[in-house]
C-alpha atoms as one frame of an Amber mdcrd trajectory, in Angstrom:
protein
  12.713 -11.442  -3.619  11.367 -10.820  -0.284  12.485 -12.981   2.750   9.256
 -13.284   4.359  11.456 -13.865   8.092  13.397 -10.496   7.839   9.343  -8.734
   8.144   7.201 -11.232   9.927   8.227 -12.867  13.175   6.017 -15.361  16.154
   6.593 -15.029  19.442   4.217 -17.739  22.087   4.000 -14.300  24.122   2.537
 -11.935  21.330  -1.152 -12.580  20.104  -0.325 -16.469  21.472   2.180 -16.882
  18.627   0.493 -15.929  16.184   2.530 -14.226  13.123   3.364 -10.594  13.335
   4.344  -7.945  11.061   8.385  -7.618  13.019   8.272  -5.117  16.472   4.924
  -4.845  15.673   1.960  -6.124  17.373  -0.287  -6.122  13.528  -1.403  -9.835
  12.990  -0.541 -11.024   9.258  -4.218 -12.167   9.767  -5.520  -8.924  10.256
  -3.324  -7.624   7.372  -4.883 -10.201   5.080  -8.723  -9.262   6.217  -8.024
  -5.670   5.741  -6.926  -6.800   1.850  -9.850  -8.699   1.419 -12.037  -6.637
   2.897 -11.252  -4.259  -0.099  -8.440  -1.531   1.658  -5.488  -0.874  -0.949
  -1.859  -0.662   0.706  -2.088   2.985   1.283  -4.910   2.552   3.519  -3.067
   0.013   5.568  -0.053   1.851   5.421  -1.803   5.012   6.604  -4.360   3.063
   9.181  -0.219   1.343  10.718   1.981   3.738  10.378   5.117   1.328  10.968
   4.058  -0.754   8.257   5.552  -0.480   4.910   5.710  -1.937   1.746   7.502
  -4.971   1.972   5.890  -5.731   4.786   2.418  -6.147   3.158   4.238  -7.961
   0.242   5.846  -9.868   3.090   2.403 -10.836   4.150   0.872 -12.172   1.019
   4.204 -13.932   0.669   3.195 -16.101   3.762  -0.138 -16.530   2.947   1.423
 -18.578  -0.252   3.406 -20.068   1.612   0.909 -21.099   4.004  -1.762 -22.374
   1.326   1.667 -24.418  -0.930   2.714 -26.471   1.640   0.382 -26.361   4.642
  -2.743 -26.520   4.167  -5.511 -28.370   2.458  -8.870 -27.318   1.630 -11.556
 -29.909   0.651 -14.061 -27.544  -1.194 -17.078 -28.490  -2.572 -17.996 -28.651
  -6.421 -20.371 -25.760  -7.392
């Protein structure tokens, strides 16, 4: 299993504290839009260079995270 803190780090003084890929300035957030907007890993990888694997599993990892035991969405019924 992945430990999500040995690949994704905040700092107040990078992108206001925001969370990071590690000695990288590459928002988790921006990591997550490129998946959604339909890039595969390679295309990340290649687009960041100093991002690997583990980091974009890293990334989904605290997206779970985020969504089990942080936040809550009140959607409406379809």
């Amino acid at each position: 299993m992945i430990n999500i803190s040995d690949h994704i780090h905040s700092d107040p003084a990078i992108l206001f504290g925001k969370p990071v890929i590690k000695n990288t300035r590459i928002s988790v957030e921006l990591i997550l839009e490129k998946m959604a907007d339909g890039y595969t890993n390679e295309d990340i990888m290649s687009a960041y260079p100093s991002v690997n694997r583990e980091d974009l599993k890293a990334c989904l990892l605290f997206a779970s995270d985020a969504v089990k035991n942080e936040i809550n969405y009140h959607l409406a019924a379809s």
